[in-house]
KEZANU-919162 format. One record per atom (N, C-alpha, C): chain; residue number from 1; x, y, z; atom name; residue in one letter. Coordinates in steps of 0.2 Angstrom, whole numbers, plus 5000, padded with zeros to 4 digits. Layout:
// residues N
[rec "A"; NUM; [X; Y; Z]; "CA"; "A"]
...
// end
This chain:
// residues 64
[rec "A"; 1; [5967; 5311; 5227]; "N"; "X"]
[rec "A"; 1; [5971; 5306; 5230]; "CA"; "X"]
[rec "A"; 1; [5972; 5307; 5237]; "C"; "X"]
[rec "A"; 2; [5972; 5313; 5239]; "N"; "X"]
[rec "A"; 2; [5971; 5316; 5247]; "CA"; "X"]
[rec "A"; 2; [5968; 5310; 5253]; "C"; "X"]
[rec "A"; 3; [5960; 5310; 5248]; "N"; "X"]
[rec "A"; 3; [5955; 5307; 5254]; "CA"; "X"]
[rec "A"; 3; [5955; 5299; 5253]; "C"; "X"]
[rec "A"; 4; [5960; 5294; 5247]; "N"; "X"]
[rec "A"; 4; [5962; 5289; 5248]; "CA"; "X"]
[rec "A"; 4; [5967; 5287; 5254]; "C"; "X"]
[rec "A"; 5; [5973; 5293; 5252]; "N"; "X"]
[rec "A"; 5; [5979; 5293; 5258]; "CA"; "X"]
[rec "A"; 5; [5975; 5292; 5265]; "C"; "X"]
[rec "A"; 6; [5970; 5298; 5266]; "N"; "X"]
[rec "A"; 6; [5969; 5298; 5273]; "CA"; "X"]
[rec "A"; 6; [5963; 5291; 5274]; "C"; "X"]
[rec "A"; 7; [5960; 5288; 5270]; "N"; "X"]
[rec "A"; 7; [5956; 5283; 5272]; "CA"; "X"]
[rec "A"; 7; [5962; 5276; 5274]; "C"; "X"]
[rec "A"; 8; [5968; 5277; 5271]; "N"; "X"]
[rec "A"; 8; [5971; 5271; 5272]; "CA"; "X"]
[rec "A"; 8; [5976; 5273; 5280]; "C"; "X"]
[rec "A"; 9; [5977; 5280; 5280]; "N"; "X"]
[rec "A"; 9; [5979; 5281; 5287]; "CA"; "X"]
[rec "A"; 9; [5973; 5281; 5294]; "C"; "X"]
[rec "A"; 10; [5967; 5280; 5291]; "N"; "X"]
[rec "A"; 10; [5964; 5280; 5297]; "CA"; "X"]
[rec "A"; 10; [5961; 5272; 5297]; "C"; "X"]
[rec "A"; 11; [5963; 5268; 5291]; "N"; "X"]
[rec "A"; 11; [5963; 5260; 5293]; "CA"; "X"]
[rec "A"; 11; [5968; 5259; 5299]; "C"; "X"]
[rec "A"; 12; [5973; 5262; 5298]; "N"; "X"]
[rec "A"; 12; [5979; 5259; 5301]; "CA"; "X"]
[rec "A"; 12; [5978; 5261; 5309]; "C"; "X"]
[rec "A"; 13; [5976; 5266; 5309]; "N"; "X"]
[rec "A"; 13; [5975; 5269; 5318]; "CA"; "X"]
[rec "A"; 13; [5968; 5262; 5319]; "C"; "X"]
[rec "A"; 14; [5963; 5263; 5315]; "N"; "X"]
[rec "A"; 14; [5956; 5258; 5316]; "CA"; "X"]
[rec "A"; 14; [5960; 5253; 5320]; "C"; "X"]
[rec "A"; 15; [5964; 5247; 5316]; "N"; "X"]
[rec "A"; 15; [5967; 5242; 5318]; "CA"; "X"]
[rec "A"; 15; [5971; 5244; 5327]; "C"; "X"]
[rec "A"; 16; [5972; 5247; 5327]; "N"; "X"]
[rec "A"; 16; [5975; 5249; 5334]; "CA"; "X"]
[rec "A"; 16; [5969; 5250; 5335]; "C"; "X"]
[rec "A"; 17; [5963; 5255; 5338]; "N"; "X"]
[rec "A"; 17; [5957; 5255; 5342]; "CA"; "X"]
[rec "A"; 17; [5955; 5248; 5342]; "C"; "X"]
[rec "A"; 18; [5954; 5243; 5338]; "N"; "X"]
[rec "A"; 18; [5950; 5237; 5336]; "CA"; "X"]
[rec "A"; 18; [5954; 5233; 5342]; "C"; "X"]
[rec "A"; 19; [5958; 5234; 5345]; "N"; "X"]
[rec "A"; 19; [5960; 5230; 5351]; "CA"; "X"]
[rec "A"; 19; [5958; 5232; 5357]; "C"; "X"]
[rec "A"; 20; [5953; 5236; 5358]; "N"; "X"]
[rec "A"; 20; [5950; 5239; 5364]; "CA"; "X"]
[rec "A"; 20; [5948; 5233; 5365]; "C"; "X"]
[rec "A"; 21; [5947; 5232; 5374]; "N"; "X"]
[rec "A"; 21; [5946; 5228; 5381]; "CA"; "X"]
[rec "A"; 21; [5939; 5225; 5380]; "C"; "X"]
[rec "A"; 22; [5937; 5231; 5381]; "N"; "X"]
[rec "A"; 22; [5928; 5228; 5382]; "CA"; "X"]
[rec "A"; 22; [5922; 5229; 5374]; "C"; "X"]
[rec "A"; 23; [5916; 5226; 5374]; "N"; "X"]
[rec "A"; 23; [5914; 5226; 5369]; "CA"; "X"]
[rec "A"; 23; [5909; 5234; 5370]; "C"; "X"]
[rec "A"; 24; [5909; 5238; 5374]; "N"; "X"]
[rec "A"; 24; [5907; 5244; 5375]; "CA"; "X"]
[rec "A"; 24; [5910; 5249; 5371]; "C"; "X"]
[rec "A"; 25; [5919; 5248; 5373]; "N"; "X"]
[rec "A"; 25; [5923; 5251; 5369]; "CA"; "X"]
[rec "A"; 25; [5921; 5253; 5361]; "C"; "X"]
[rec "A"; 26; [5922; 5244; 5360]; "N"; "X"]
[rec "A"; 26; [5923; 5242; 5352]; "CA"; "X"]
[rec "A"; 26; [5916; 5246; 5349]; "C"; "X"]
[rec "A"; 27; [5909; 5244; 5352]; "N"; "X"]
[rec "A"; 27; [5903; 5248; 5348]; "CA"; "X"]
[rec "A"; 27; [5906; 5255; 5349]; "C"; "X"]
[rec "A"; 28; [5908; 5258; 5353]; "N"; "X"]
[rec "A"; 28; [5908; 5267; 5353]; "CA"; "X"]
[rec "A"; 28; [5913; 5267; 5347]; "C"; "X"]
[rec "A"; 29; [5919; 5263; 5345]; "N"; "X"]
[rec "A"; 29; [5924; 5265; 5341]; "CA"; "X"]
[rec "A"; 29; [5919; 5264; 5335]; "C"; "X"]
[rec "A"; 30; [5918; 5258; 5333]; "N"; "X"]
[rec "A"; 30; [5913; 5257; 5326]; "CA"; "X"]
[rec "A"; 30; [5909; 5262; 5326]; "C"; "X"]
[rec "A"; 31; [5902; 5265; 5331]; "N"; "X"]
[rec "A"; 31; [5899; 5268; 5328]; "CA"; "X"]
[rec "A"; 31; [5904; 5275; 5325]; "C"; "X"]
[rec "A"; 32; [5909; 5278; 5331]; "N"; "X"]
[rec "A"; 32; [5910; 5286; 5326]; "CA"; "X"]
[rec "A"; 32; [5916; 5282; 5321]; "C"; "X"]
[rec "A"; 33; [5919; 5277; 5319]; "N"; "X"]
[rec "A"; 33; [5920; 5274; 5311]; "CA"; "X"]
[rec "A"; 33; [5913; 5275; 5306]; "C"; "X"]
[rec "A"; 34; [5908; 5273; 5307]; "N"; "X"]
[rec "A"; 34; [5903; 5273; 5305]; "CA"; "X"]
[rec "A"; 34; [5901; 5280; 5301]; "C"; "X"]
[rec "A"; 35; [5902; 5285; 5307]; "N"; "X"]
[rec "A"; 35; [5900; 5290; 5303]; "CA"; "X"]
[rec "A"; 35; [5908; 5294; 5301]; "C"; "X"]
[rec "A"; 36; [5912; 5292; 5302]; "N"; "X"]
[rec "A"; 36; [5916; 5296; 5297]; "CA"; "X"]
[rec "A"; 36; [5914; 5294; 5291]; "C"; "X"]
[rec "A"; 37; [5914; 5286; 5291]; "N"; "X"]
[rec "A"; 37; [5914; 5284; 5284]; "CA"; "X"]
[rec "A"; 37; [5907; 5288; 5282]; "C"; "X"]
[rec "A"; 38; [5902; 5288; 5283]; "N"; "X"]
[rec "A"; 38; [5895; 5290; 5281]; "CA"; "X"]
[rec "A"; 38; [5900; 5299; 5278]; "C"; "X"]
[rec "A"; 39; [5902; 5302; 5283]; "N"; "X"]
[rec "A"; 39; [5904; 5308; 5280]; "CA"; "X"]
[rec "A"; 39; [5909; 5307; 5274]; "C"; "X"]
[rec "A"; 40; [5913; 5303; 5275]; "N"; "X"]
[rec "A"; 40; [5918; 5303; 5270]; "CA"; "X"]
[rec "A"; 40; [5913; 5301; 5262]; "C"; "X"]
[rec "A"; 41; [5909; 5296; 5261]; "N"; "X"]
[rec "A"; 41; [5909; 5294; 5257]; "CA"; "X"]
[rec "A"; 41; [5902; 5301; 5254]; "C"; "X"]
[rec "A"; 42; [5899; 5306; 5259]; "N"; "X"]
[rec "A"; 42; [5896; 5309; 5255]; "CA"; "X"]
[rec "A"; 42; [5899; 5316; 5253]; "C"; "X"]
[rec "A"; 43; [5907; 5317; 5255]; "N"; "X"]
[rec "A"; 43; [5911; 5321; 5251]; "CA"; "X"]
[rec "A"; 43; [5912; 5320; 5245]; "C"; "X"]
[rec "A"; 44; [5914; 5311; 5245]; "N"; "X"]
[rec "A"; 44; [5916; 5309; 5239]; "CA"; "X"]
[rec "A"; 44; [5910; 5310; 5234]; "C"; "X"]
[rec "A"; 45; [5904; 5308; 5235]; "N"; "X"]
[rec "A"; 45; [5898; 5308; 5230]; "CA"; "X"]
[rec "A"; 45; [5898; 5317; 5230]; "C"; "X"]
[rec "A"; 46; [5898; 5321; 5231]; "N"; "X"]
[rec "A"; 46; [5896; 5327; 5230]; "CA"; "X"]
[rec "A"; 46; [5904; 5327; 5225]; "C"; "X"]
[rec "A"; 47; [5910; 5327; 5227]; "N"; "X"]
[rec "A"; 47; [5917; 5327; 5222]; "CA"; "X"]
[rec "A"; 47; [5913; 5326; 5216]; "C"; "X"]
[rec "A"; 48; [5912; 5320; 5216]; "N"; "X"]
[rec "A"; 48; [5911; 5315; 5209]; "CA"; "X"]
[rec "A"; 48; [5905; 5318; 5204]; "C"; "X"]
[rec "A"; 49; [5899; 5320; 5208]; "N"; "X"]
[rec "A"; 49; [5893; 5323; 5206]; "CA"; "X"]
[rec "A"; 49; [5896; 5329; 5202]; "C"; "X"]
[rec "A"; 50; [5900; 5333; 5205]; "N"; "X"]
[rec "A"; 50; [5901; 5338; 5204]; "CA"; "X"]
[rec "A"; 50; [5906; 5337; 5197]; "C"; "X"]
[rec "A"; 51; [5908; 5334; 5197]; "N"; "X"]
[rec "A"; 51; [5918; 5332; 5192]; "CA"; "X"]
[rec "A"; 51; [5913; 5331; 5185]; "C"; "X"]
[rec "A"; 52; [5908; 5324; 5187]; "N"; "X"]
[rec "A"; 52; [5904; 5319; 5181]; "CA"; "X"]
[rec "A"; 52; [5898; 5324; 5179]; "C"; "X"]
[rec "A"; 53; [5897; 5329; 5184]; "N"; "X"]
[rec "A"; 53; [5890; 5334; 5180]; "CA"; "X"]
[rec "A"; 53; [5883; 5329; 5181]; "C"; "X"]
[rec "A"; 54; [5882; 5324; 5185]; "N"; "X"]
[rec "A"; 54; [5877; 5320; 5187]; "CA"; "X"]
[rec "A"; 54; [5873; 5318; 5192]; "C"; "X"]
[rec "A"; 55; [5870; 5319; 5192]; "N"; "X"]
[rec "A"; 55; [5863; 5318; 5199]; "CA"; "X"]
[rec "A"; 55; [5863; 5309; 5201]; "C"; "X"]
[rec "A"; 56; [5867; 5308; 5204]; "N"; "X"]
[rec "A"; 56; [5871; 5300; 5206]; "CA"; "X"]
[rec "A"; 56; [5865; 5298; 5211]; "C"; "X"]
[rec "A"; 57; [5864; 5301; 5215]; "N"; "X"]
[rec "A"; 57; [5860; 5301; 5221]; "CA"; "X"]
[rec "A"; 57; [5852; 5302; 5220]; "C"; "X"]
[rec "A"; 58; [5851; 5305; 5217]; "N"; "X"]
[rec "A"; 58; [5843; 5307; 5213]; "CA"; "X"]
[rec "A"; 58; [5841; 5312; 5217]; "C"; "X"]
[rec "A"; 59; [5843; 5316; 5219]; "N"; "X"]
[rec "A"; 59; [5842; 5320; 5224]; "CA"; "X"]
[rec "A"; 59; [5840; 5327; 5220]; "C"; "X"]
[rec "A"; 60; [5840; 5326; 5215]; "N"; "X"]
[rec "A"; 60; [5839; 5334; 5211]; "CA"; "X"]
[rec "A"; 60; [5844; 5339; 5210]; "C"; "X"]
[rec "A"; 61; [5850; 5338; 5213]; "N"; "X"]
[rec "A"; 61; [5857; 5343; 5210]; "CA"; "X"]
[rec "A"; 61; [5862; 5337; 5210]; "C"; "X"]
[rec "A"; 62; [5867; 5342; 5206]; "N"; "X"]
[rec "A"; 62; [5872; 5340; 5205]; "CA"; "X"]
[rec "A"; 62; [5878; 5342; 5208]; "C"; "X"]
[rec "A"; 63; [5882; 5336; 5214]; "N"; "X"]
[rec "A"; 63; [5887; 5339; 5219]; "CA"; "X"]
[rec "A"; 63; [5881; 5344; 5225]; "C"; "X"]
[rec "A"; 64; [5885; 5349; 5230]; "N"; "X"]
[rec "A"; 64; [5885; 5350; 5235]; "CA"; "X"]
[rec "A"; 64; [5876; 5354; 5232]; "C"; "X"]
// end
């Protein structure tokens, strides 16, 4: 439940960056959003891979 708490606290901060001035700002903010999320969701596949015992990814293991 950890890494849901913290996806919903980093919406909330998002919404504040999202009112940045220039459209320079806004891409710099989206892309490092971008790779959080990128890293976030391959913690969670690896959790999950690992919890379910399943090659989700096709990648040849299971989890990390």
């Amino acid at each position: 439940m950890g890494i849901f708490w913290d996806l919903m606290q980093e919406s909330k901060l998002e919404e504040q960056e999202a009112k940045a001035s220039s459209l320079e700002e806004r891409v710099n903010i989206l892309e490092k959003e971008l790779e959080k999320t990128r890293k976030l969701m391959t913690r969670i596949l690896i959790a999950l891979e690992e919890h379910i015992q399943v090659d989700i990814d096709g990648d040849g293991k299971k989890g990390a």
